[in-house]
NULUMLO-254098 format. One line per field, with one value per residue (C-alpha): x, y, z; residue in three letters. Coordinates in steps of 0.1 Angstrom, whole numbers. Each point is the difference from the previous one (the first is absolute). Layout:
<pts>
xx: (X | ...)
yy: (Y | ...)
zz: (Z | ...)
residu: (Ala | ...)
</pts>
This chain:
<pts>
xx: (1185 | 36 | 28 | 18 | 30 | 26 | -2 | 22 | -7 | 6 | -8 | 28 | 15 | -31 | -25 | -2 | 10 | 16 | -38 | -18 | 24 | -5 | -40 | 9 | 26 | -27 | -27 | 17 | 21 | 31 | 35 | 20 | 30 | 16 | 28 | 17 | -1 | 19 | 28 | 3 | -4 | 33 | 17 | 4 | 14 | 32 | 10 | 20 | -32 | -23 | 28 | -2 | -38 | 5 | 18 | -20 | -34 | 19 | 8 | -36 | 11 | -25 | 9 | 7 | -27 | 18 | 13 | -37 | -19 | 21 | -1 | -37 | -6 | 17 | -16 | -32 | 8 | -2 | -23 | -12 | -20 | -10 | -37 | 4 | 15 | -6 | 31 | 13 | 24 | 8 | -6 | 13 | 9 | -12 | 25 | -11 | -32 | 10 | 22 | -27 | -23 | 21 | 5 | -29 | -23 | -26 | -38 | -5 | 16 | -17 | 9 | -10 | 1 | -1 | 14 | 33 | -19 | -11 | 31 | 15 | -19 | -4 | 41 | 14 | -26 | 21 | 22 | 24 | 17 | 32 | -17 | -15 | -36 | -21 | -26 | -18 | -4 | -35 | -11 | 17 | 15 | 19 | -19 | 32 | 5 | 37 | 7 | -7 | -32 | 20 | 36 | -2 | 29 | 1 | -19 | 16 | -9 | 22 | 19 | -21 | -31 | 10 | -25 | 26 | 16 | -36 | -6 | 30 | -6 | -38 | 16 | 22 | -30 | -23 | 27 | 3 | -37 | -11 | 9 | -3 | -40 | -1 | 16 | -22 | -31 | 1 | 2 | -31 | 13 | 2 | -25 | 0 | -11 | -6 | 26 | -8 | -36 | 3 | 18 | -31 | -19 | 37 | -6 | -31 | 0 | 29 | -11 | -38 | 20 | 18 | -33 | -14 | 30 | 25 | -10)
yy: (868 | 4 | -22 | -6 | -19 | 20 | 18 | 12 | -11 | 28 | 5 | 5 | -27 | -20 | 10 | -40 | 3 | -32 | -19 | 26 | -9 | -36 | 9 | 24 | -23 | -29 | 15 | 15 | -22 | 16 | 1 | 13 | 19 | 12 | 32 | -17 | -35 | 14 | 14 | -31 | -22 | 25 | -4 | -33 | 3 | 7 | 32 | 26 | 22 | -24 | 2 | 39 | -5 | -24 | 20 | 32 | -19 | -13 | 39 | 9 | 19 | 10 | -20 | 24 | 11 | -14 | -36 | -6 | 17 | -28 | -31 | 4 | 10 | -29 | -26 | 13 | -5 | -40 | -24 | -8 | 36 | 3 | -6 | 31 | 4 | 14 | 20 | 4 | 25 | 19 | 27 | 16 | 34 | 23 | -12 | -32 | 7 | 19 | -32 | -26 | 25 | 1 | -39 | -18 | 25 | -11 | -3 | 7 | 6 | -17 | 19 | -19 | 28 | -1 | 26 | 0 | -5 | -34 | -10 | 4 | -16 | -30 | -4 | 6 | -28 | -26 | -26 | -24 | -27 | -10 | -31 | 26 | -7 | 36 | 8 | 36 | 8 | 14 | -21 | -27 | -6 | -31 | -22 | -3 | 39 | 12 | -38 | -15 | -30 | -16 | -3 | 14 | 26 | 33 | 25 | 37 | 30 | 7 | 31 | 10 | -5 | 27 | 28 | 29 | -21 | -4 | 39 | 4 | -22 | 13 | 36 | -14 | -17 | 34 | 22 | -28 | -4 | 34 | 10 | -35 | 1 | 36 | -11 | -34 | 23 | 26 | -30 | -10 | -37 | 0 | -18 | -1 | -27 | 5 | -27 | 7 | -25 | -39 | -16 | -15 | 32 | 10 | -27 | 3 | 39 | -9 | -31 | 20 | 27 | -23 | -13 | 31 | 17 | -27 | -14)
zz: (2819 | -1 | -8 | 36 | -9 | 15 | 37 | 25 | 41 | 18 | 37 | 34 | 19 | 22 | -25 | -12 | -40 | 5 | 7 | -24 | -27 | -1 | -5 | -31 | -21 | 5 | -10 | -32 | -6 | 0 | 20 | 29 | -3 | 35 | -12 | 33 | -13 | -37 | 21 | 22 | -32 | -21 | 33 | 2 | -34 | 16 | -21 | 12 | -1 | 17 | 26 | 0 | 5 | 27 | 23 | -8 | 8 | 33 | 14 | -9 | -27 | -33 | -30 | -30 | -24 | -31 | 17 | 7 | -24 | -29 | 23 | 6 | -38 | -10 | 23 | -13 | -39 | 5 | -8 | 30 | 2 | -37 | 22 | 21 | 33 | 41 | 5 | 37 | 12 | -34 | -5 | 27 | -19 | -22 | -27 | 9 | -10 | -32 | -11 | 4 | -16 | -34 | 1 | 5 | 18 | 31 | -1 | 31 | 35 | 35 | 29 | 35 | 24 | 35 | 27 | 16 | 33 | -14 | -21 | 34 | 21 | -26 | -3 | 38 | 12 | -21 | 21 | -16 | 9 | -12 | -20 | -18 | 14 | 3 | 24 | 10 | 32 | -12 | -29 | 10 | 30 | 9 | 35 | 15 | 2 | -9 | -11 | -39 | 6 | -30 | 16 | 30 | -5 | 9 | -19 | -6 | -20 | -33 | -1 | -29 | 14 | 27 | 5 | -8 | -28 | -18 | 5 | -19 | -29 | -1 | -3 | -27 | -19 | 7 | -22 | -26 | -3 | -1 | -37 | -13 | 12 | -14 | -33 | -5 | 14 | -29 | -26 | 14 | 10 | 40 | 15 | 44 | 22 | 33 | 18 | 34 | -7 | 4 | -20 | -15 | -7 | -16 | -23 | -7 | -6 | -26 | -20 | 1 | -21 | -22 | -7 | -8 | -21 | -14 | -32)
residu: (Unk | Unk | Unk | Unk | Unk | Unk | Unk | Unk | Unk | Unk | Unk | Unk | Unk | Unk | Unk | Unk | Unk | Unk | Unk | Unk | Unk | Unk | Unk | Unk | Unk | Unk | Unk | Unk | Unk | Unk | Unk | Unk | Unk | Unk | Unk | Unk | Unk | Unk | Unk | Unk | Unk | Unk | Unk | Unk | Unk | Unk | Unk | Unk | Unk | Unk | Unk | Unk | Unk | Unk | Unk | Unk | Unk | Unk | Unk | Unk | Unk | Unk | Unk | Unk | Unk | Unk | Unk | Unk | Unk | Unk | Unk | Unk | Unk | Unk | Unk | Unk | Unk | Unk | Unk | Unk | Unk | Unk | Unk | Unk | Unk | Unk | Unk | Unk | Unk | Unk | Unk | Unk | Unk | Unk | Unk | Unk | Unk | Unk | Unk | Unk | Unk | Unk | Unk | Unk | Unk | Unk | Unk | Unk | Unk | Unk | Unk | Unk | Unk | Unk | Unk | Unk | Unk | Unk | Unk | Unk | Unk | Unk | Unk | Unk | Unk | Unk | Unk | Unk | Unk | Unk | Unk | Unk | Unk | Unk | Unk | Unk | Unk | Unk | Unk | Unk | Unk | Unk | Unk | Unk | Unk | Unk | Unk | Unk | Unk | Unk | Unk | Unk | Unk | Unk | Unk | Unk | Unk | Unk | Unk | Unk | Unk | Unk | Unk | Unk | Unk | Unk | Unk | Unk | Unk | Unk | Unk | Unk | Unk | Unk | Unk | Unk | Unk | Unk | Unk | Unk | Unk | Unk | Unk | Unk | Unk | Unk | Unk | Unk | Unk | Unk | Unk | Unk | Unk | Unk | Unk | Unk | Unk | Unk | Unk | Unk | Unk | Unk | Unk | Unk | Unk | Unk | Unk | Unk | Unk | Unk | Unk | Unk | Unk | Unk | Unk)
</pts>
């Protein structure tokens, strides 16, 4: 058996990391860090930087290797994940990769795959209202059709949740990916689960492999 203390959560956007990652930091023990959270956290700060990275992450614009490769780093050298961590959205790059590498290293890297077919169909079917209360017109669907059942308001589609806007980001996530899979592959650490199952066949496939390979 290994020691699996320390793993990355890859996987594109619909794939479901969010309920598979819950599953792996309770069953080792271990905690979340979301790279998006750290840069929401340093911008609340109020620092001229976090100001810089405010407006940038408002345009859609890529964060700088350096700005996230130390704000991430740092997060990551407090107490609260001398147990191990599940690391979300970093890295994104190879020299991402190549940072965490030198300062603290990864066990192993989880990649939830499923196609862009299915990350698509899985995101445009969200509806929103402007309480915040989610439905899917699949999985599911509010009873009183384009109205919320909780409050009754009107229920739209999110700009981002837009079938060409999700093509785009999948493209985006697709480049990234592709040497970051081929890096983590050759150091033998990338493990795939297939995300297009249930989510409880998801869960079991990963906590079955924790059982068998994390000591």
């Amino acid at each position: 058996m290994e020691k699996i203390r320390k793993i990355v959560l890859f996987g594109p956007q619909g794939s479901g990391k969010s309920t598979q990652a819950k599953v792996i930091i309770d069953f080792l023990g271990i905690e979340f860090i979301s790279a998006s959270q750290v840069l929401k956290d340093f911008i609340k700060q109020g620092s001229t930087l976090g100001q810089q990275i405010k407006e940038q992450m408002a345009k859609g614009q890529l964060i700088p290797d350096p700005q996230v490769i130390a704000l991430v780093l740092e997060e990551l050298k407090t107490s609260r994940f001398s147990k191990g961590f599940l690391l979300d959205g970093f890295p994104r790059s190879l020299a991402q990769a190549e940072a965490l590498d030198l300062a603290c290293g990864v066990d192993k890297v989880f990649n939830i795959e499923i196609s862009d077919q299915e990350a698509v169909r899985r995101i445009s079917g969200r509806r929103i209202c402007d309480s915040g209360h989610v439905f899917h017109q699949v999985y599911q669907p509010s009873s009183k059709g384009e109205l919320c059942d909780v409050c009754g308001a009107k229920l739209f589609q999110r700009e981002d949740d837009k079938e060409e806007v999700i093509k785009k980001r999948l493209a985006i996530y697709r480049e990234q990916s592709s040497q970051l899979i081929e890096h983590y592959s050759r150091q033998g650490k990338l493990v795939f689960f297939n995300g297009e199952k249930s989510i409880a066949a998801i869960n079991h496939d990963i906590v079955s492999y924790l059982q068998e390979n994390a000591g």
